[in-house]
C-alpha distance (Angstrom), angle and dihedral (degrees) to the residues before:
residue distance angle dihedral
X1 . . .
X2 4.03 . .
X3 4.40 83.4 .
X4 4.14 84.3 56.6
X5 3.75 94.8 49.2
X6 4.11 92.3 42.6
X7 3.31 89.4 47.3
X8 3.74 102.1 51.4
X9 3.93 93.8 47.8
X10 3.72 88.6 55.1
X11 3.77 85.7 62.7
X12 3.81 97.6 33.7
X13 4.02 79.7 54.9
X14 4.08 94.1 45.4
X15 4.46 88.3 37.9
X16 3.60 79.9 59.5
X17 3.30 103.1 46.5
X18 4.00 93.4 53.9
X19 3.36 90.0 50.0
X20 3.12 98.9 57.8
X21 3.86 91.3 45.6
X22 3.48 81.2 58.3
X23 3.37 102.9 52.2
X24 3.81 90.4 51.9
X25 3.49 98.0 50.7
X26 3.54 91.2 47.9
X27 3.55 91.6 50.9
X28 3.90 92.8 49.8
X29 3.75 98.6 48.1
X30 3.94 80.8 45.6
X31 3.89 81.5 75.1
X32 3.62 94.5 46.3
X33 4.09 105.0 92.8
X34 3.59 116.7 -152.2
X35 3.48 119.5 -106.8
X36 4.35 87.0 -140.3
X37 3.70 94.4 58.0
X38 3.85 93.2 -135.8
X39 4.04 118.7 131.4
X40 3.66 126.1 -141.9
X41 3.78 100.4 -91.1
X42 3.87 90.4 53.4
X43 4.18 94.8 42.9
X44 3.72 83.3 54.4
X45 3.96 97.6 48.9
X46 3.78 88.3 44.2
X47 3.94 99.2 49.6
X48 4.08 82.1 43.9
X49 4.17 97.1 54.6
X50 4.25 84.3 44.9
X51 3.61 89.8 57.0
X52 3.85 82.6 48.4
X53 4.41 84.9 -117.9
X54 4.44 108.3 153.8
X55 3.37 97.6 151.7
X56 4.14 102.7 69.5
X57 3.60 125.6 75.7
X58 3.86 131.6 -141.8
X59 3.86 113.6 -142.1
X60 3.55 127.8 162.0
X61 3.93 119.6 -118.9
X62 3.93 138.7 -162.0
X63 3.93 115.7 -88.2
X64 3.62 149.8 57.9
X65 4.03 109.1 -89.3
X66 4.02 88.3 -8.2
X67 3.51 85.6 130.2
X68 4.14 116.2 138.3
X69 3.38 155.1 139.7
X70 3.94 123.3 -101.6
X71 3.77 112.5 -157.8
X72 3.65 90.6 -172.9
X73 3.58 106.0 66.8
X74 3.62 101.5 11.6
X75 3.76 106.9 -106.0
X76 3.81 135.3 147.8
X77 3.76 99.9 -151.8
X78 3.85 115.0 -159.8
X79 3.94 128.9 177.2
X80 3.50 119.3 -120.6
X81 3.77 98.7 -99.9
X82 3.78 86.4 51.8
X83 4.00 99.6 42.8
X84 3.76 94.4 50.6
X85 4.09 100.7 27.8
X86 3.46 120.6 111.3
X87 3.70 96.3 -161.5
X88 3.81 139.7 99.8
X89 3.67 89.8 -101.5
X90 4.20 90.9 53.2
X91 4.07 83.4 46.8
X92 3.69 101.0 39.7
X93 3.98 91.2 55.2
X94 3.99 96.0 39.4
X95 3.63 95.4 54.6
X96 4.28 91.3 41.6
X97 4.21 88.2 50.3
X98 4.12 84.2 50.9
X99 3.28 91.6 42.9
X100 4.12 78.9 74.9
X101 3.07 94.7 50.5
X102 3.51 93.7 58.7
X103 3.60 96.4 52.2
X104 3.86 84.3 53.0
X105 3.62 88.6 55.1
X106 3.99 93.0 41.7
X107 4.06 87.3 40.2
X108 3.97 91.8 -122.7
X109 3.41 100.0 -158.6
X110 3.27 106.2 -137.2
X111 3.86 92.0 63.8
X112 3.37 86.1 48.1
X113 3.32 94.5 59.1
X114 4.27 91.4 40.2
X115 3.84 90.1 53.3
X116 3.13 89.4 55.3
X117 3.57 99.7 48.1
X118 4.05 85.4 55.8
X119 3.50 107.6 89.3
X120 3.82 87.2 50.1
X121 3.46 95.4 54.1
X122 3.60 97.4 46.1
X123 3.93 93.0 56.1
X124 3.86 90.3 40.4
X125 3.97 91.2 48.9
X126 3.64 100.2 69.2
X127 3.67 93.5 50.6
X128 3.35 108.6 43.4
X129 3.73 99.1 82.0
X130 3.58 93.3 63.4
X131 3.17 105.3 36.1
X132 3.50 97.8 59.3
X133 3.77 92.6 44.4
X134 3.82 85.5 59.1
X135 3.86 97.0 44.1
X136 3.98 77.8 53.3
X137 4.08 101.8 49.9
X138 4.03 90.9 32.6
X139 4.34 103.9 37.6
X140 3.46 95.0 111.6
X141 3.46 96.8 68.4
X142 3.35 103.0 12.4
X143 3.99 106.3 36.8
X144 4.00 89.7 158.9
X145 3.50 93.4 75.0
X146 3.46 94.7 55.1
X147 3.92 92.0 47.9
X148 4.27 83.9 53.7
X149 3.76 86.6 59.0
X150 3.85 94.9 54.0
X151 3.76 93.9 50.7
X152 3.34 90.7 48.5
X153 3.96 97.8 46.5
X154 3.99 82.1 43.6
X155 3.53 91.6 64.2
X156 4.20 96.5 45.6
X157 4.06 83.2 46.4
X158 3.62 93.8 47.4
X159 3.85 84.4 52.2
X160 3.70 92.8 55.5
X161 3.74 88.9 45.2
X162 4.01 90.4 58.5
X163 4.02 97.7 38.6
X164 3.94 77.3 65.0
X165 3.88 100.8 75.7
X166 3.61 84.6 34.9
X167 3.59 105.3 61.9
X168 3.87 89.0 37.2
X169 3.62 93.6 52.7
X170 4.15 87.6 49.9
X171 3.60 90.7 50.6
X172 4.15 95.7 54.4
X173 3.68 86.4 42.9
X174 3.92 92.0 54.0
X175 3.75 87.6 40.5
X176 3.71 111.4 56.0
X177 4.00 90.9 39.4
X178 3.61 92.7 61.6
X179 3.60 90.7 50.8
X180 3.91 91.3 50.5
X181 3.65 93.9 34.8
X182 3.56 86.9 53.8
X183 3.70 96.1 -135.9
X184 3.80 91.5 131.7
X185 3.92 123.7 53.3
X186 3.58 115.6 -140.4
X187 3.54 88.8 -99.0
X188 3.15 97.0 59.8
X189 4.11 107.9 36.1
X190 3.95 87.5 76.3
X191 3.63 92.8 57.9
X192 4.44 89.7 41.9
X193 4.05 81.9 52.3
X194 3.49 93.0 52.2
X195 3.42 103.0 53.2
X196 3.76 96.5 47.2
X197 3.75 88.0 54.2
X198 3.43 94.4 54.3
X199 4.11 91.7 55.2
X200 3.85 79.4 49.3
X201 3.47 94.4 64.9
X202 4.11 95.2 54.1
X203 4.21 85.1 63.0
X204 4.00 78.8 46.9
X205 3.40 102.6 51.9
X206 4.15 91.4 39.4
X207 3.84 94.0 55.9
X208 3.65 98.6 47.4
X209 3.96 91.9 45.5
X210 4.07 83.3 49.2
X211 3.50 87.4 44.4
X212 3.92 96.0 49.7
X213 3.76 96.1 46.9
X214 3.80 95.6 48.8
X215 3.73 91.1 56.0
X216 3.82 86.5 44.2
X217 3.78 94.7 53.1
X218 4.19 90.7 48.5
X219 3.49 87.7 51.9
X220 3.42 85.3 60.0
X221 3.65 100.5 51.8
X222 3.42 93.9 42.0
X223 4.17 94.2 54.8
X224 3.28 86.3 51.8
X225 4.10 106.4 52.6
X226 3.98 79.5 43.9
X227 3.81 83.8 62.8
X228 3.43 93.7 49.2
């Protein structure tokens, strides 16, 4: 049990760290106007018409980096800074949340397979916690409850494991149509890169630390019943 908790404040402490990294690149390239003049809202419309997309929305939403795609009713959702900036940041992060909606459109299936995975996950994710913590405090005489937990924290892994190729995939897409769009200069596609990789790394970081603590908790289920 002491391994589990060690293990998930090393990657609370590295999560944290890549956010902030985040942050602060977002911030800088924030500064960084781009040489187009187009804001966030109208990068995102433009990369959506290219891909020949009509039927999703850009609105702006509450939030700092709450920006997203929503499969179910069509919207690219981008926070204030990014809707109105016209910087490589605002750019960068409009064309990666299109870069959904374009494997929506193309049915990716990898986000096929994640959206469907999200109903699961979203029951699954307010129990896991405790259940878990009671297959813990109660597996030597009830073991079963401990094996629930794993399925269930298999299932919100396996989700991080699948986001993986997805957010990649959006990121490449966003990527290599502002360098043929031409809504970066060469200057300043280094910089768009850089930031999306950094937001790549958070998904990283998650699905290893899910990853880790799975394997942890079987290990744990598996000394025991050895015991028994």
């Amino acid at each position: 049990m002491n391994s589990i908790w060690l293990v998930s404040m090393l990657f609370v402490g590295i999560s944290m760290l890549v956010s902030y990294r985040l942050k602060s690149k977002f911030t800088t390239y924030s500064r960084i106007p781009l040489f187009s003049g187009m804001s966030g809202k109208q990068v995102a419309e433009k990369m959506l018409r290219d891909n020949g997309i009509y039927d999703v929305s850009v609105v702006s939403v509450d939030g700092f980096l709450s920006d997203h795609y929503n499969p179910l009713n069509k919207t690219v959702n981008l926070s204030p800074d990014v809707f109105s900036g016209v910087n490589v940041a605002s750019a960068a992060v409009a064309a990666h949340e299109c870069g959904h909606a374009v494997q929506h459109a193309t049915a990716y299936p990898w986000l096929t397979m994640r959206s469907k995975l999200v109903p699961v996950v979203q029951f699954s994710s307010g129990l896991i916690q405790w259940v878990l913590l009671g297959g813990i405090l109660l597996i030597k005489v009830f073991p079963q409850l401990l094996l629930i937990g794993i399925i269930l924290f298999a299932v919100t892994t396996l989700f991080s494991l699948i986001t993986l190729p997805v957010e990649f995939d959006a990121s490449k897409r966003a990527l290599a149509w502002l360098n043929t769009a031409g809504i970066t200069t060469r200057e300043e596609y280094p910089k768009a890169k850089d930031a999306l990789h950094w937001a790549a790394l958070t998904y990283l970081v998650a699905a290893i630390a899910s990853l880790v603590t799975l394997v942890q908790y079987i290990l744990i289920f598996l000394g025991n019943r050895d015991r028994n």
